[in-house]
N, CA, C and O atoms as a GROMACS GRO file, in nm:
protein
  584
    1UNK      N    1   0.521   0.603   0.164
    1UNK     CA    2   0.534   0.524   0.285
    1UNK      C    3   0.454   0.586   0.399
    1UNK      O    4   0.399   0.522   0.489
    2UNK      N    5   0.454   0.718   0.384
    2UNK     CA    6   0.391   0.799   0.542
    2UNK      C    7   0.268   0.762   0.526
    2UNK      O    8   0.204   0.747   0.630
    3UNK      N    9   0.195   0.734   0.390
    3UNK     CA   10   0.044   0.705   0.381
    3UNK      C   11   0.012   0.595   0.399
    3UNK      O   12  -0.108   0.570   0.407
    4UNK      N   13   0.083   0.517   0.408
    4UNK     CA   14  -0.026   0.382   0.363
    4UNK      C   15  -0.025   0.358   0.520
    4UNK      O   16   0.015   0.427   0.613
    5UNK      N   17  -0.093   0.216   0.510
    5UNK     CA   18  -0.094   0.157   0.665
    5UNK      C   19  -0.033   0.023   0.706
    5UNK      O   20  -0.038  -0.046   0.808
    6UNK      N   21   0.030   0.012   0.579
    6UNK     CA   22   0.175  -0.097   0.586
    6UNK      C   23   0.264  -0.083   0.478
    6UNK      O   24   0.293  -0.150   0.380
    7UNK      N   25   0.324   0.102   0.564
    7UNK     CA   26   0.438   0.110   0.453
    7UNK      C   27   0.557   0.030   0.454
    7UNK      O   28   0.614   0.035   0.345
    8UNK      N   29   0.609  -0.037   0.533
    8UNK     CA   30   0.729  -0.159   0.461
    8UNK      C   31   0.716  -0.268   0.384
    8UNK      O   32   0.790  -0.321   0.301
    9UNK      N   33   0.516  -0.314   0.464
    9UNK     CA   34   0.536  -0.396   0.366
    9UNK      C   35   0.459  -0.359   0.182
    9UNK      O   36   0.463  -0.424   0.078
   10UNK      N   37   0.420  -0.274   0.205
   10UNK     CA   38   0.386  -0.216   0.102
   10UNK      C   39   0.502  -0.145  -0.021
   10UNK      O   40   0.481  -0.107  -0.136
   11UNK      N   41   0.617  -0.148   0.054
   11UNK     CA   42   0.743  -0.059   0.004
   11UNK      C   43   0.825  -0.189  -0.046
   11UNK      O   44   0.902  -0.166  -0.139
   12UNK      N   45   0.822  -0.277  -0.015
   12UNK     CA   46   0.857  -0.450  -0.049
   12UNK      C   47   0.758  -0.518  -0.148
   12UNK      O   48   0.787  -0.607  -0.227
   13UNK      N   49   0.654  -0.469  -0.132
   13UNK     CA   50   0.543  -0.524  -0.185
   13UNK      C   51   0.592  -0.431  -0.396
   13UNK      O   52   0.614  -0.474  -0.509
   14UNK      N   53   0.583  -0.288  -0.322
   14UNK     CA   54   0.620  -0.216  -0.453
   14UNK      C   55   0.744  -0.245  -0.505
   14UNK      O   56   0.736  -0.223  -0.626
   15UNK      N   57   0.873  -0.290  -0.472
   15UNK     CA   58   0.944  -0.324  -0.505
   15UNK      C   59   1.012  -0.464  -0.595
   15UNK      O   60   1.101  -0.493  -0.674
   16UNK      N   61   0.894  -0.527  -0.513
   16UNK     CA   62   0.890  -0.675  -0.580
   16UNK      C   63   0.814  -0.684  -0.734
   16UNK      O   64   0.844  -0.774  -0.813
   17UNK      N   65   0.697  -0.565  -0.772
   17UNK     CA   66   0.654  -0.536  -0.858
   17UNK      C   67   0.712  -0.473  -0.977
   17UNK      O   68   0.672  -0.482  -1.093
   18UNK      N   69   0.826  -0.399  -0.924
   18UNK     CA   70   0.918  -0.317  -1.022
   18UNK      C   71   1.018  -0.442  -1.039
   18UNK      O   72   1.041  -0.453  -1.159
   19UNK      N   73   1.067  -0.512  -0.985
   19UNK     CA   74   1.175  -0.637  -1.000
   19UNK      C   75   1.048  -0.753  -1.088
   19UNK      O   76   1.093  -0.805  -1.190
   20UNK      N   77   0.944  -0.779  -1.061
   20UNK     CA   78   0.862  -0.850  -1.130
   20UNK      C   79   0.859  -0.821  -1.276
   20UNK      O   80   0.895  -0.905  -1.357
   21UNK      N   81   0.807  -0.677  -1.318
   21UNK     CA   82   0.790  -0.592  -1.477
   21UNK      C   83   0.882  -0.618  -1.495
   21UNK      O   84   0.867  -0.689  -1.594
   22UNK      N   85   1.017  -0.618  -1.467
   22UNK     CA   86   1.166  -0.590  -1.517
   22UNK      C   87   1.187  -0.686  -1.573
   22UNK      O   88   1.234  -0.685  -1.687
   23UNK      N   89   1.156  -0.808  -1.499
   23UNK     CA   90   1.178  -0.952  -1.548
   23UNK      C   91   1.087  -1.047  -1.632
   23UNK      O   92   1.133  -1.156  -1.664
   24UNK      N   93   0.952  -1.010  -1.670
   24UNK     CA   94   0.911  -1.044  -1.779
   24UNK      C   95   0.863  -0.946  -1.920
   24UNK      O   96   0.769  -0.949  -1.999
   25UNK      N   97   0.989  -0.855  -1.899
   25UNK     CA   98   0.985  -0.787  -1.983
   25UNK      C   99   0.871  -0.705  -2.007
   25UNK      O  100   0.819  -0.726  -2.116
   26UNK      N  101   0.818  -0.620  -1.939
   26UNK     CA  102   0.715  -0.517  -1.911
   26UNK      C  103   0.767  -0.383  -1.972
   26UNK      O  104   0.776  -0.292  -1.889
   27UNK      N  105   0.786  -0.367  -2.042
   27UNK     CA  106   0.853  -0.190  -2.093
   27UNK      C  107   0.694  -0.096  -2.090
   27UNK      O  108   0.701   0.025  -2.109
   28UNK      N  109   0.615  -0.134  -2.077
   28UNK     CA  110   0.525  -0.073  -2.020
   28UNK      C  111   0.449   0.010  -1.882
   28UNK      O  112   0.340   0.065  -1.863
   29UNK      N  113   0.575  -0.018  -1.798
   29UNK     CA  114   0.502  -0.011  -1.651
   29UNK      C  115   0.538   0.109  -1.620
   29UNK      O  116   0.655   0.140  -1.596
   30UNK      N  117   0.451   0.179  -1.619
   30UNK     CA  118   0.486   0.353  -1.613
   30UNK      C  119   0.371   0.363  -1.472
   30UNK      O  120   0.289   0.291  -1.416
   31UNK      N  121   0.416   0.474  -1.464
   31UNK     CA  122   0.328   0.535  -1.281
   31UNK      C  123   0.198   0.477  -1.299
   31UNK      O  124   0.164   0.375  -1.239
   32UNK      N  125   0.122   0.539  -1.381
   32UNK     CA  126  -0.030   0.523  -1.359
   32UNK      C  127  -0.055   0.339  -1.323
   32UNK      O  128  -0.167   0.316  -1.278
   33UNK      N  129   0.022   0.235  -1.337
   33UNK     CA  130   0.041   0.105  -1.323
   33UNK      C  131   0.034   0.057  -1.165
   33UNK      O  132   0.038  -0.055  -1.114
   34UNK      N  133   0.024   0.181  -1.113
   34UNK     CA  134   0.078   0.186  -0.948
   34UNK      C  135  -0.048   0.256  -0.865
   34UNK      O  136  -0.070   0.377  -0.874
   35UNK      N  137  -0.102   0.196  -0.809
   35UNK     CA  138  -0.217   0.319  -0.735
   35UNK      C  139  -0.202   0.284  -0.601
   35UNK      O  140  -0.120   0.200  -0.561
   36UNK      N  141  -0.318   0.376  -0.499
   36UNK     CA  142  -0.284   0.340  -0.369
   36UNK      C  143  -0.454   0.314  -0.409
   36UNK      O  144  -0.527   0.334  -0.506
   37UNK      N  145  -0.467   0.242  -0.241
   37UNK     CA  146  -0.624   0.161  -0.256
   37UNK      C  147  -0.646   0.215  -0.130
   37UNK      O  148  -0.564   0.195  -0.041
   38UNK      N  149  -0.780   0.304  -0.105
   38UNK     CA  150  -0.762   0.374  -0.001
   38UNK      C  151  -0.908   0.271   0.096
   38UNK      O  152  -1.021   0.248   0.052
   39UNK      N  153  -0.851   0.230   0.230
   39UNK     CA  154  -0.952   0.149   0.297
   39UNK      C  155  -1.019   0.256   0.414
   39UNK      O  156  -1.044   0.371   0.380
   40UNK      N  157  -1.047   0.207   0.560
   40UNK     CA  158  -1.117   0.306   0.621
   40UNK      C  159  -1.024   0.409   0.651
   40UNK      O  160  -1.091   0.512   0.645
   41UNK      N  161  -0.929   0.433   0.674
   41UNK     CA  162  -0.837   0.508   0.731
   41UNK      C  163  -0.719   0.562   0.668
   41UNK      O  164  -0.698   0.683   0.671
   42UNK      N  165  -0.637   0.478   0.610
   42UNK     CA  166  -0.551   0.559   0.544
   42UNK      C  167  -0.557   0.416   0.418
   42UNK      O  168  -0.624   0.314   0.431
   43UNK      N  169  -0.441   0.461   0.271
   43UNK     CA  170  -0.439   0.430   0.185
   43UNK      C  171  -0.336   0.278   0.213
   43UNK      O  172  -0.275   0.240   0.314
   44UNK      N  173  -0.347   0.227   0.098
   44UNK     CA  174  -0.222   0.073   0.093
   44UNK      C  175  -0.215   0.028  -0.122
   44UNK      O  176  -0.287   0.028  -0.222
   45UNK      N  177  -0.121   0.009  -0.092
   45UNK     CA  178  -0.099  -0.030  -0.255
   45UNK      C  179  -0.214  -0.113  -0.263
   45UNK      O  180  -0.278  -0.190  -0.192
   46UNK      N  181  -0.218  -0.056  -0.406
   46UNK     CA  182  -0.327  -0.205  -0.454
   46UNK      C  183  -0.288  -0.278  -0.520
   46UNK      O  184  -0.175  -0.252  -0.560
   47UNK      N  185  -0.348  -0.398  -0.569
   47UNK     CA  186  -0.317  -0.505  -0.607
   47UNK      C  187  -0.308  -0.451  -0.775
   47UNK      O  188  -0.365  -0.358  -0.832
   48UNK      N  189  -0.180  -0.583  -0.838
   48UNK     CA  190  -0.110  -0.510  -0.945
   48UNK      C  191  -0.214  -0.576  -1.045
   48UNK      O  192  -0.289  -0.671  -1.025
   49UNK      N  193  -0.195  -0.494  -1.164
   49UNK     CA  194  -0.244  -0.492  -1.280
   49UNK      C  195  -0.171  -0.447  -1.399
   49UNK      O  196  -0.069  -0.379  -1.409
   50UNK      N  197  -0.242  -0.497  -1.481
   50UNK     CA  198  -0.153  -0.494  -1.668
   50UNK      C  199  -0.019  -0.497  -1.638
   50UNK      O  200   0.059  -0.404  -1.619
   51UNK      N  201   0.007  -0.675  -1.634
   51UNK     CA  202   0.170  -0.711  -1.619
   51UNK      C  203   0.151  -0.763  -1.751
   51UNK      O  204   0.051  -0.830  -1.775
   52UNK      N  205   0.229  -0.743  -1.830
   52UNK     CA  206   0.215  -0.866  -1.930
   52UNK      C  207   0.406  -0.823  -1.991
   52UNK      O  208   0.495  -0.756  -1.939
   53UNK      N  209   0.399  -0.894  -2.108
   53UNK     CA  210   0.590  -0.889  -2.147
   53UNK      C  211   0.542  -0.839  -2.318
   53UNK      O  212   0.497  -0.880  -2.426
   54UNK      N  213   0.588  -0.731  -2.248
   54UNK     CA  214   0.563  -0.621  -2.423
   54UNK      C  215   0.722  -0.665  -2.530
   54UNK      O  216   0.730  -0.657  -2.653
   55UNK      N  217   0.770  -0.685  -2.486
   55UNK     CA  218   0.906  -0.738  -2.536
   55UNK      C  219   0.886  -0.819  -2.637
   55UNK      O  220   0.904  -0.773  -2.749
   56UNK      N  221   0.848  -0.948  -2.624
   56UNK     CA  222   0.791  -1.030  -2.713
   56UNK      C  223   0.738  -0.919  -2.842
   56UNK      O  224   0.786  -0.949  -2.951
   57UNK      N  225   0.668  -0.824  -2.842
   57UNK     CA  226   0.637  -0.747  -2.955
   57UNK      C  227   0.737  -0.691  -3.043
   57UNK      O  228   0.793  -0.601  -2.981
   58UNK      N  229   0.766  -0.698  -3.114
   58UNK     CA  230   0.917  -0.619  -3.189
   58UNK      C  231   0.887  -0.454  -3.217
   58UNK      O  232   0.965  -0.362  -3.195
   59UNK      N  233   0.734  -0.443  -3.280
   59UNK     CA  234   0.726  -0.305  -3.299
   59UNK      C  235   0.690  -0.268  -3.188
   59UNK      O  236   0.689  -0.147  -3.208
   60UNK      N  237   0.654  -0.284  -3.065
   60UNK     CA  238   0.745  -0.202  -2.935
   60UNK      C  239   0.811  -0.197  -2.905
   60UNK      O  240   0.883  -0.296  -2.915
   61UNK      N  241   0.876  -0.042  -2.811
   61UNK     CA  242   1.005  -0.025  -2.750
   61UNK      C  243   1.074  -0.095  -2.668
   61UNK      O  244   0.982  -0.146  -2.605
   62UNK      N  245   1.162  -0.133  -2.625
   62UNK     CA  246   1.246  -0.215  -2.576
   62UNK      C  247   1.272  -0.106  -2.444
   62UNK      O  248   1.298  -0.167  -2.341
   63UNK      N  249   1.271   0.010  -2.433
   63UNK     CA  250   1.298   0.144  -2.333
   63UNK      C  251   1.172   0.129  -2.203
   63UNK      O  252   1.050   0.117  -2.209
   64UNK      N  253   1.238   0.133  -2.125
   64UNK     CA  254   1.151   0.123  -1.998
   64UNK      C  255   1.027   0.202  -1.982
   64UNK      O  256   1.045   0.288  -2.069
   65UNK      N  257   0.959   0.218  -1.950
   65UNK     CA  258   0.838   0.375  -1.944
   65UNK      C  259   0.930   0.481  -1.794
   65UNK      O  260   0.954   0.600  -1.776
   66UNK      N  261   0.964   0.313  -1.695
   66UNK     CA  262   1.040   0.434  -1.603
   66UNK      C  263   1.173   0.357  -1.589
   66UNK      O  264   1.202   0.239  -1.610
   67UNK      N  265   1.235   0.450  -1.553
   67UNK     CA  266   1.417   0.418  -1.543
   67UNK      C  267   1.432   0.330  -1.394
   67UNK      O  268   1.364   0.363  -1.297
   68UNK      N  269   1.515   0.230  -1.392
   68UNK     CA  270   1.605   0.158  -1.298
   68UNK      C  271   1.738   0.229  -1.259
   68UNK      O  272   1.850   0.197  -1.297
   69UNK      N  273   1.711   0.315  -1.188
   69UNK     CA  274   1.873   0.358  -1.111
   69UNK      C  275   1.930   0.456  -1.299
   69UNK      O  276   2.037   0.451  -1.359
   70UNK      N  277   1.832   0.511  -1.326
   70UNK     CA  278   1.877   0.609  -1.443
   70UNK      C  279   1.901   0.523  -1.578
   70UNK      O  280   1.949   0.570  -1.682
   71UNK      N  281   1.869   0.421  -1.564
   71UNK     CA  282   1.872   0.348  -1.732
   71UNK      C  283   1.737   0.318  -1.722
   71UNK      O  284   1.659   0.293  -1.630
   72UNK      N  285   1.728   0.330  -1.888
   72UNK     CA  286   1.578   0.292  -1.953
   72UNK      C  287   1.577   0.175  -2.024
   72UNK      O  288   1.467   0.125  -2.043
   73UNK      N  289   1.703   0.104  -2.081
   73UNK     CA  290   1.729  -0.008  -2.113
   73UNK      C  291   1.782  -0.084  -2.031
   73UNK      O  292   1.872  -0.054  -1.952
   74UNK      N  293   1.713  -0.226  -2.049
   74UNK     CA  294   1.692  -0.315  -1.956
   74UNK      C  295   1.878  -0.367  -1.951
   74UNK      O  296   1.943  -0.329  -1.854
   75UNK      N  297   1.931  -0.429  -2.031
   75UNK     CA  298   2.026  -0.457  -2.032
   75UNK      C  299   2.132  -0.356  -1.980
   75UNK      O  300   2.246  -0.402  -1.984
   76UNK      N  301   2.122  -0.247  -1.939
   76UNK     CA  302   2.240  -0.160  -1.904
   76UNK      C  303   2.156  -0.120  -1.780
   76UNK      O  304   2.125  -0.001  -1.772
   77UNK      N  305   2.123  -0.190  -1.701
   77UNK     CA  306   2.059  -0.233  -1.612
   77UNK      C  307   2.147  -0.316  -1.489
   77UNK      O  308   2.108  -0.432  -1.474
   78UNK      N  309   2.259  -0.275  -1.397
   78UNK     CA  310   2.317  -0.378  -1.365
   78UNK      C  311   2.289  -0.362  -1.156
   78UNK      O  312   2.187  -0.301  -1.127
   79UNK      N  313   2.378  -0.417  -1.031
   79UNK     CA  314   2.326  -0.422  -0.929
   79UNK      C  315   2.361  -0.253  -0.864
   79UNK      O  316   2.313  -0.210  -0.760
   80UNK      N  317   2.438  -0.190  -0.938
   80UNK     CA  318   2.460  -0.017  -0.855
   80UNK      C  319   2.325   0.050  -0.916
   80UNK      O  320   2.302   0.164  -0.876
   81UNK      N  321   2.243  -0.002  -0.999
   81UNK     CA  322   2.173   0.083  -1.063
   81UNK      C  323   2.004   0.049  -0.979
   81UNK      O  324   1.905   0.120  -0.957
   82UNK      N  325   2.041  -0.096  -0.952
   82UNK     CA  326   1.928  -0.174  -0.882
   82UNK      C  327   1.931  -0.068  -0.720
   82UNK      O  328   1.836  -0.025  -0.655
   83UNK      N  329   2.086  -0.054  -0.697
   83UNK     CA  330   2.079  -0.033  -0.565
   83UNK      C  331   2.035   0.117  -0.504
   83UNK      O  332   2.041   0.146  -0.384
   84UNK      N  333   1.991   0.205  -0.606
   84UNK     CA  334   1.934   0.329  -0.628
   84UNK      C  335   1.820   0.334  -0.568
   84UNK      O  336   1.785   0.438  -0.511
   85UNK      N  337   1.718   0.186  -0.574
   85UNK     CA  338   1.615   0.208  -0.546
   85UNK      C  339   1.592   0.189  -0.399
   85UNK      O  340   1.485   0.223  -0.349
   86UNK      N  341   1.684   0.137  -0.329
   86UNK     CA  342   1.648   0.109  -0.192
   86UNK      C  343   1.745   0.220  -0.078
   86UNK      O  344   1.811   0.302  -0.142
   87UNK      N  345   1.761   0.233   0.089
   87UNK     CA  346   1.852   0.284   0.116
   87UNK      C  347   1.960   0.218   0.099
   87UNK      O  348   1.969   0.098   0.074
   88UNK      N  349   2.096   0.342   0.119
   88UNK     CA  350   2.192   0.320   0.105
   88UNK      C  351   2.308   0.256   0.228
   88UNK      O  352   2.401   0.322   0.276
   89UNK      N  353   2.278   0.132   0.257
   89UNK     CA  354   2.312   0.064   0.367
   89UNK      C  355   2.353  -0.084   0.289
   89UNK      O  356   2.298  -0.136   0.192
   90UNK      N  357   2.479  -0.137   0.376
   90UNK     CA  358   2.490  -0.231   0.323
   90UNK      C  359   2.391  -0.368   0.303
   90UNK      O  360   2.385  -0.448   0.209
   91UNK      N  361   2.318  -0.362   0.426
   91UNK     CA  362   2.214  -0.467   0.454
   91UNK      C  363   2.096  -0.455   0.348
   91UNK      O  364   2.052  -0.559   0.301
   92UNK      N  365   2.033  -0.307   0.300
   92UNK     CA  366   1.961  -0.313   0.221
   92UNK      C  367   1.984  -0.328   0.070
   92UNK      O  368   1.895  -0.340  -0.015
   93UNK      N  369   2.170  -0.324   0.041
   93UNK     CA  370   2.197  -0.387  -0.034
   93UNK      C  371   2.186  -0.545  -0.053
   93UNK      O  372   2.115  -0.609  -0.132
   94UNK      N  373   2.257  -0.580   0.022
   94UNK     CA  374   2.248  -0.720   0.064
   94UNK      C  375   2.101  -0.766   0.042
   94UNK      O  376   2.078  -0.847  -0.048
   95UNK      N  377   2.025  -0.730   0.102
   95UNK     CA  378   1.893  -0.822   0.068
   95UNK      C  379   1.819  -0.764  -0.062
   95UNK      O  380   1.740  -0.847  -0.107
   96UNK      N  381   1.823  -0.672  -0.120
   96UNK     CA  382   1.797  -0.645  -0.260
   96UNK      C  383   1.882  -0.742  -0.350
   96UNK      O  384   1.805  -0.784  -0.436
   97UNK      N  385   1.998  -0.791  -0.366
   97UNK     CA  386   2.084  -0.836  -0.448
   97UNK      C  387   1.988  -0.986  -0.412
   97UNK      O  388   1.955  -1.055  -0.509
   98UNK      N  389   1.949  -1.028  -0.278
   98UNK     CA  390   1.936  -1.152  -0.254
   98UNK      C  391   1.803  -1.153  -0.335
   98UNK      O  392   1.799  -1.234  -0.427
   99UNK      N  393   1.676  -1.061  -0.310
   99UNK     CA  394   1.576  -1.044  -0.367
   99UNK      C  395   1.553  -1.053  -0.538
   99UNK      O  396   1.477  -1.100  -0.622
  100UNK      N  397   1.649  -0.989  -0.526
  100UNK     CA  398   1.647  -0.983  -0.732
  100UNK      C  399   1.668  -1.124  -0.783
  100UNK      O  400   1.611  -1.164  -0.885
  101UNK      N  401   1.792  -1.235  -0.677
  101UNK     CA  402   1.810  -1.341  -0.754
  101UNK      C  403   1.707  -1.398  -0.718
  101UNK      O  404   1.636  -1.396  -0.818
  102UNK      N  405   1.636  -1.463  -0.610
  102UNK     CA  406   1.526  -1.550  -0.576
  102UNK      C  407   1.399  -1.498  -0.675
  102UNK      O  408   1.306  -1.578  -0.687
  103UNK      N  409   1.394  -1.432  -0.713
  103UNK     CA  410   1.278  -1.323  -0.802
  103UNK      C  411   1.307  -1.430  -0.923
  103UNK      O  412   1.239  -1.526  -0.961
  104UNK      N  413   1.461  -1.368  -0.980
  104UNK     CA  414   1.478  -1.449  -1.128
  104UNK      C  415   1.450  -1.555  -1.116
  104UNK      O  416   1.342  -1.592  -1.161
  105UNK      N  417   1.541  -1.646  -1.049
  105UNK     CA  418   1.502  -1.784  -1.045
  105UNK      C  419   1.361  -1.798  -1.058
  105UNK      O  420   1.314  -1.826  -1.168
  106UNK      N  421   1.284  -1.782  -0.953
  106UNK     CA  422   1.136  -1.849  -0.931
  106UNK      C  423   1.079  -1.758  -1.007
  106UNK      O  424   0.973  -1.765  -0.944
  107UNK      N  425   1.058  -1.683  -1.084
  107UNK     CA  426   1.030  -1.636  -1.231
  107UNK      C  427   1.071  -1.705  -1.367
  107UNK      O  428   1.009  -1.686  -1.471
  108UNK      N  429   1.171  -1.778  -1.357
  108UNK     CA  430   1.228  -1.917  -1.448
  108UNK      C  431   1.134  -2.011  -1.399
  108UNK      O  432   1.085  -2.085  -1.484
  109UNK      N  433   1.094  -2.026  -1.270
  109UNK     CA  434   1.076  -2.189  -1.292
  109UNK      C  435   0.914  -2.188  -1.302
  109UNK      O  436   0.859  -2.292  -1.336
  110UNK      N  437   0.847  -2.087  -1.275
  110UNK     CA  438   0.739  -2.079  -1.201
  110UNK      C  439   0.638  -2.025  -1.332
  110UNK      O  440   0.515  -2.011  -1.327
  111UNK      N  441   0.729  -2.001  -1.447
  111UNK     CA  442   0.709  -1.957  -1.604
  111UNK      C  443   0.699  -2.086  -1.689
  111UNK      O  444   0.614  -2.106  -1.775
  112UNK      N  445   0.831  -2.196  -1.639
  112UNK     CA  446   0.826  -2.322  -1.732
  112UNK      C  447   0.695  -2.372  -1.693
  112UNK      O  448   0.610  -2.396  -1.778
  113UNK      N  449   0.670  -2.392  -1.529
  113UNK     CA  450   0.551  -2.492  -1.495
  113UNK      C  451   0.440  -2.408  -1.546
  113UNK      O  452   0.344  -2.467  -1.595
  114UNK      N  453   0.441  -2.283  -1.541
  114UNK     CA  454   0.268  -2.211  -1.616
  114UNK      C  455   0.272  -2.295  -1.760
  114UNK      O  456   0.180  -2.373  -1.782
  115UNK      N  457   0.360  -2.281  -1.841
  115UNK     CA  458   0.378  -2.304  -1.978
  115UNK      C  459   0.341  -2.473  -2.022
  115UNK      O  460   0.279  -2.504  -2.124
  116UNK      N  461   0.393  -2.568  -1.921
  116UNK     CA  462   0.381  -2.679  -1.882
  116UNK      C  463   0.233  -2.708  -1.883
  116UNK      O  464   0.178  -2.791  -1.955
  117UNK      N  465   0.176  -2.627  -1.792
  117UNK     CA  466   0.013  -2.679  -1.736
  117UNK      C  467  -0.055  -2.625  -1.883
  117UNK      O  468  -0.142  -2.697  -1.931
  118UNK      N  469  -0.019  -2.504  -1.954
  118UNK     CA  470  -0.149  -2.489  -2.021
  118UNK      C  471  -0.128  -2.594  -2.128
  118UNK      O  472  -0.227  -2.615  -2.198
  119UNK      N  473  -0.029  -2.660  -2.155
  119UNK     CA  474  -0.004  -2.717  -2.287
  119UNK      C  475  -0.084  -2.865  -2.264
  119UNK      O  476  -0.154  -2.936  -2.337
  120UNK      N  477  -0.037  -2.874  -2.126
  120UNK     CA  478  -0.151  -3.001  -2.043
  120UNK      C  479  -0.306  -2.993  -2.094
  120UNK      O  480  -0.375  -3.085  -2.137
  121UNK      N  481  -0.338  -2.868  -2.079
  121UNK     CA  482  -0.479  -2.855  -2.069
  121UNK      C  483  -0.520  -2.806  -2.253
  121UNK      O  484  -0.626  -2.786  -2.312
  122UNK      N  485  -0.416  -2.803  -2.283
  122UNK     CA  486  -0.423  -2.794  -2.470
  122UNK      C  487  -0.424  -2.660  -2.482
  122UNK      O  488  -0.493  -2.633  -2.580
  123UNK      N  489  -0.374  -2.544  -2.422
  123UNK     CA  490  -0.337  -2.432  -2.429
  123UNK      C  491  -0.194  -2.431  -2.510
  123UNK      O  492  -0.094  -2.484  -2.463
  124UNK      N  493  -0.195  -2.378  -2.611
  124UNK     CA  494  -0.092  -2.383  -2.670
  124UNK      C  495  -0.071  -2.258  -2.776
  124UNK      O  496  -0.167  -2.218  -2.842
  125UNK      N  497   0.079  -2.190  -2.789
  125UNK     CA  498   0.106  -2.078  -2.852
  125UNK      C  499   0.291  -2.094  -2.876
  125UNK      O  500   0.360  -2.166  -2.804
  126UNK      N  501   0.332  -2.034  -2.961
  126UNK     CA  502   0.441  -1.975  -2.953
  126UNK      C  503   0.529  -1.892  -2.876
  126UNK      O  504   0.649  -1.886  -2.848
  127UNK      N  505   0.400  -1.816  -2.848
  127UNK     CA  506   0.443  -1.691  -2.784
  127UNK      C  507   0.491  -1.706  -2.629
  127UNK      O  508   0.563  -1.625  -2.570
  128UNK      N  509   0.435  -1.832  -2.571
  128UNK     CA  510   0.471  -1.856  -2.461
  128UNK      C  511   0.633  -1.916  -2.405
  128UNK      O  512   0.678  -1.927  -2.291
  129UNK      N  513   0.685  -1.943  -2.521
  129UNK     CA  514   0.863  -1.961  -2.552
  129UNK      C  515   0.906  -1.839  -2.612
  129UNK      O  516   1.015  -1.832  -2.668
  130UNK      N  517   0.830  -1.745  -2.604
  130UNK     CA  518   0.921  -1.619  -2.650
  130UNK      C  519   0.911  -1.549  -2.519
  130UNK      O  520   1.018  -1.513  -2.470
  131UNK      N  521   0.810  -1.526  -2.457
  131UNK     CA  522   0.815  -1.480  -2.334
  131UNK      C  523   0.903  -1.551  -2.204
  131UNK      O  524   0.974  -1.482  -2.132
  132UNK      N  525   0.890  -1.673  -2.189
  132UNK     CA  526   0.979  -1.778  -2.144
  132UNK      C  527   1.141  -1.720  -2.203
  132UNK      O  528   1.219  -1.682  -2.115
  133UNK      N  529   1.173  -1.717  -2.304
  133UNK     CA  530   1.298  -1.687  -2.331
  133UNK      C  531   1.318  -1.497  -2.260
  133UNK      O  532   1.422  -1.461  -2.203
  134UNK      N  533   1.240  -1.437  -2.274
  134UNK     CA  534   1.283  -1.298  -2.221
  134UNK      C  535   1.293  -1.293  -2.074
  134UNK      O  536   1.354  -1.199  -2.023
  135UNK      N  537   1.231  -1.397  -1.990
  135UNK     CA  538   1.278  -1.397  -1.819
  135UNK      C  539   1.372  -1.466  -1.815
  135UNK      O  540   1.448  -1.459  -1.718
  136UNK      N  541   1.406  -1.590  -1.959
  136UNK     CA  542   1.513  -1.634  -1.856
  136UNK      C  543   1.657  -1.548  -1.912
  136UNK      O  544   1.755  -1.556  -1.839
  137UNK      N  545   1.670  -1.464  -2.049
  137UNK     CA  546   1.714  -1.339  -2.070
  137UNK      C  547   1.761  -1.226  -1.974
  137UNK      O  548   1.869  -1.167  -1.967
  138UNK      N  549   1.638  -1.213  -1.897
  138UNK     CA  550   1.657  -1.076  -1.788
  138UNK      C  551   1.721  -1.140  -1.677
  138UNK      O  552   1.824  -1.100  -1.623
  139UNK      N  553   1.648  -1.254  -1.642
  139UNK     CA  554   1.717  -1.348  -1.518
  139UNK      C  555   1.835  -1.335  -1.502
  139UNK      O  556   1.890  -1.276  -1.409
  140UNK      N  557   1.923  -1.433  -1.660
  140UNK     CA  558   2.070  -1.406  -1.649
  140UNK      C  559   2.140  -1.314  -1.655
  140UNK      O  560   2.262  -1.316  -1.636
  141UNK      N  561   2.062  -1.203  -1.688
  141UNK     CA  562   2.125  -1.071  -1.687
  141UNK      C  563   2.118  -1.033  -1.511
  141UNK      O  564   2.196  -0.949  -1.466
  142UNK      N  565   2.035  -1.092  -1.435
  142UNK     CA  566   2.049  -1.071  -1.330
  142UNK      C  567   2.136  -1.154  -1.278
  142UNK      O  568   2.236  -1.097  -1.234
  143UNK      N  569   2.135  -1.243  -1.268
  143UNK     CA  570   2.225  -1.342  -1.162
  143UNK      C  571   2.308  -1.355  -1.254
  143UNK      O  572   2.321  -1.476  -1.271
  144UNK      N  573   2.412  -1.266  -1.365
  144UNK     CA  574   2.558  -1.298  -1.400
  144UNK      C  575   2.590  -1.124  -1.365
  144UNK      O  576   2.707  -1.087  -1.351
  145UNK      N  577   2.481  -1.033  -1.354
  145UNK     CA  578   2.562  -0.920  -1.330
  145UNK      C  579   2.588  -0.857  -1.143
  145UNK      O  580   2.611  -0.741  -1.111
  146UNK      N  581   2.575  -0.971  -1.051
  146UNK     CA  582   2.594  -0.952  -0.952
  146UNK      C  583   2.700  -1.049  -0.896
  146UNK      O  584   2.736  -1.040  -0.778
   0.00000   0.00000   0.00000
């Protein structure tokens, strides 16, 4: 935060990224996934890269690369563990809990309409209902464990 040159929103920005991986099943997103982008003066997150949902793979791990509030599995994953990552105030509870659900949701819907358009345009796979099934998986694991 002391570095960049919009550490809140950069600290929101990083946060929404770790709640993003979580929810389409990213067990891949380890540090190096994270850089700062340094402009004239001081540094700012950069823009994200290699999101994809490793989950869908069976012979990969299901184990996080980094832990949520000390779990590495997603499912034992619940909102005291979420609430690790922010301060410890009720308000920044409060809007993390609010954050995580608006995340799931519009990660549900915003997954059907991607899935929707490519099939429009004759893009078509399987894999895109297996990935579809792992957000809306993590989703309800979010909005039934709060």
């Amino acid at each position: 935060r002391e570095n960049s040159t919009r550490p809140a929103a950069d600290s929101l920005r990083f946060l929404e990224r770790v709640i993003f991986n979580y929810l389409i099943g990213n067990a891949d997103a380890h540090g190096k996934n994270y850089s700062l982008l340094y402009t004239n003066t001081k540094p700012q997150l950069a823009p994200a890269y290699d999101l994809l949902c490793t989950r869908v793979y069976p012979e990969l791990s299901i184990r996080m690369a980094m832990k949520i509030g000390k779990k590495y599995k997603p499912n034992d994953v619940f909102i005291w563990h979420w609430n690790r990552l922010v301060p410890d105030t009720k308000s920044a509870h409060k809007n993390l809990g609010n954050q995580l659900t608006k995340m799931a949701d519009n990660c549900v819907g915003k997954s059907k309409t991607l899935h929707a358009k490519f099939e429009s345009q004759g893009i078509k796979s399987e894999i895109f209902g297996d990935i579809i099934a792992v957000i809306k998986s993590r989703a309800n694991h979010i909005n039934g464990g709060f």
